[in-house]
C-alpha positions in Angstrom: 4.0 1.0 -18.0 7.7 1.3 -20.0 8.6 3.0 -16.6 7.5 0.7 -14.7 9.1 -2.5 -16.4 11.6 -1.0 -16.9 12.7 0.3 -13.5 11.7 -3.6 -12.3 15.0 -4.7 -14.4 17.0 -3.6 -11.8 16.0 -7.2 -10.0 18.1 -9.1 -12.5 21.4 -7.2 -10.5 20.2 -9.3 -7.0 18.2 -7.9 -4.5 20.0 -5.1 -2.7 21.8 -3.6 -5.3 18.2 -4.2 -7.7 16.3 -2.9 -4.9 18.8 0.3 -4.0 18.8 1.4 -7.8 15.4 0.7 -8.3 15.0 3.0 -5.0 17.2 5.9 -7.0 15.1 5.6 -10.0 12.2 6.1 -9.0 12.6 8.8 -6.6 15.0 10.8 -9.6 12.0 10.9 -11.9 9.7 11.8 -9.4 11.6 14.1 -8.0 12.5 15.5 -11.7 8.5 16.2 -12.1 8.2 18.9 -9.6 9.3 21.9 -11.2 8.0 20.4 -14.6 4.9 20.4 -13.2 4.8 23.6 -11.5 6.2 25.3 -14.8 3.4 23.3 -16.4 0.6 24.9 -14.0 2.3 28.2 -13.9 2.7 28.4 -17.3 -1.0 27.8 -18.1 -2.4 29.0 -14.7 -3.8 26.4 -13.4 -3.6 24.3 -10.0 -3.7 21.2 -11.5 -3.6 20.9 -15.3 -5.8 17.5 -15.9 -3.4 17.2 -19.5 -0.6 17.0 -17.3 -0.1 12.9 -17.1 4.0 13.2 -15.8 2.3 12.5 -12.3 0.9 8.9 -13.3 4.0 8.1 -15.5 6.3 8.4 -12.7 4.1 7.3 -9.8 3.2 3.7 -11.6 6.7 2.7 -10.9 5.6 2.8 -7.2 2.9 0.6 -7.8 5.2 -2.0 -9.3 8.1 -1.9 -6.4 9.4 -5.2 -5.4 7.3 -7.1 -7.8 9.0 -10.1 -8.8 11.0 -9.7 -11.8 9.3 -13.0 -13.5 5.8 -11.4 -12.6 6.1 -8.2 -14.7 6.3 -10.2 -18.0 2.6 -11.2 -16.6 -0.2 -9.2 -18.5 -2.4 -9.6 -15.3 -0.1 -7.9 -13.3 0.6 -5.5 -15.4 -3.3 -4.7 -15.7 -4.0 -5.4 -12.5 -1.6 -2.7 -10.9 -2.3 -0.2 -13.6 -6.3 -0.5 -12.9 -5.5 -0.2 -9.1 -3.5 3.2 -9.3 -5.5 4.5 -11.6 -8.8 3.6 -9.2 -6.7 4.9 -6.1 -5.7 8.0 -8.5 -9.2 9.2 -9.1 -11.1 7.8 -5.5 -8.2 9.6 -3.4 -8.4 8.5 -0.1 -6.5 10.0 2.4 -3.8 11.6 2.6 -3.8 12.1 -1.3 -6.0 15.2 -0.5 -4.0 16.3 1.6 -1.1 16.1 -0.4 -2.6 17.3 -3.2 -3.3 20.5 -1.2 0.8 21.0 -1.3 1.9 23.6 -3.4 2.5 23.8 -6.9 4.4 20.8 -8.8 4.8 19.0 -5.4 0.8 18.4 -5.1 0.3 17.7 -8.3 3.1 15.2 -7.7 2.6 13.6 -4.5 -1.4 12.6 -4.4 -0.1 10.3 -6.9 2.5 9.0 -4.9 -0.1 7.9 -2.5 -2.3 6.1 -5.5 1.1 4.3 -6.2 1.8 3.1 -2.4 -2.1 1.9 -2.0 -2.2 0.1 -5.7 1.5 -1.6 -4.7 0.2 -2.4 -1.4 -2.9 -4.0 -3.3 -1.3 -5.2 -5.7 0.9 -7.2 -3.2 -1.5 -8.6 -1.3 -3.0 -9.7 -5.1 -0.2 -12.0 -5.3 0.6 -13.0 -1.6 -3.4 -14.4 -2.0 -2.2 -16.5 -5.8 -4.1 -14.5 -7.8 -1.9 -14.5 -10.4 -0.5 -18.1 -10.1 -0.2 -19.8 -13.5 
């Protein structure tokens, strides 16, 4: 959740240049995660190491793209969004499967990539519908 709020600071910069950095961030950690996890999993020869949580640290930013800045001070939305990727984490609907199928780091990366786009996409449509209005 850090992660999250505080890649979501970016939005006090304006929107482009909040959104562009925001962009960069979170693709540079998840990016950095690959070969940690694939050392990880190498390391202790296993596919997917379940005491490996870099995957969920650096996906949650996903779920929180383009929330409002004044939103993520909100302890709903912060609940809300972490419930949701972790339900989306552990259902995996497709293509986390898939993905999870890729090899090494990059699988045990990318299925939770897709938990964070469905839980952001969710968690959107959460606020688009008021949910969360004070």
């Amino acid at each position: 959740m850090p992660l999250a709020w505080a890649f979501a600071q970016f939005g006090w910069l304006g929107f482009v240049p909040g959104l562009v950095l925001q962009v960069l961030a979170i693709v540079a950690v998840n990016w950095a995660g690959i070969p940690v996890c694939t050392r990880v999993a190498r390391q202790f020869g296993v596919k997917d190491p379940g005491f490996i949580t870099l995957d969920e640290i650096t996906s949650l930013p996903i779920t929180f793209f383009l929330v409002p800045l004044p939103l993520m001070n909100h302890a709903g939305v912060l609940a809300a969004g972490f419930l949701l990727h972790r339900v989306f984490d552990i259902v995996k609907p497709p293509p986390a499967p898939q993905l999870e199928r890729l090899p090494e780091g990059l699988g045990i990366m990318a299925d939770d990539w897709s938990a964070g786009v469905y839980s952001c996409l969710c968690l959107h449509g959460l606020i688009w519908w008021g949910v969360f209005a004070s």
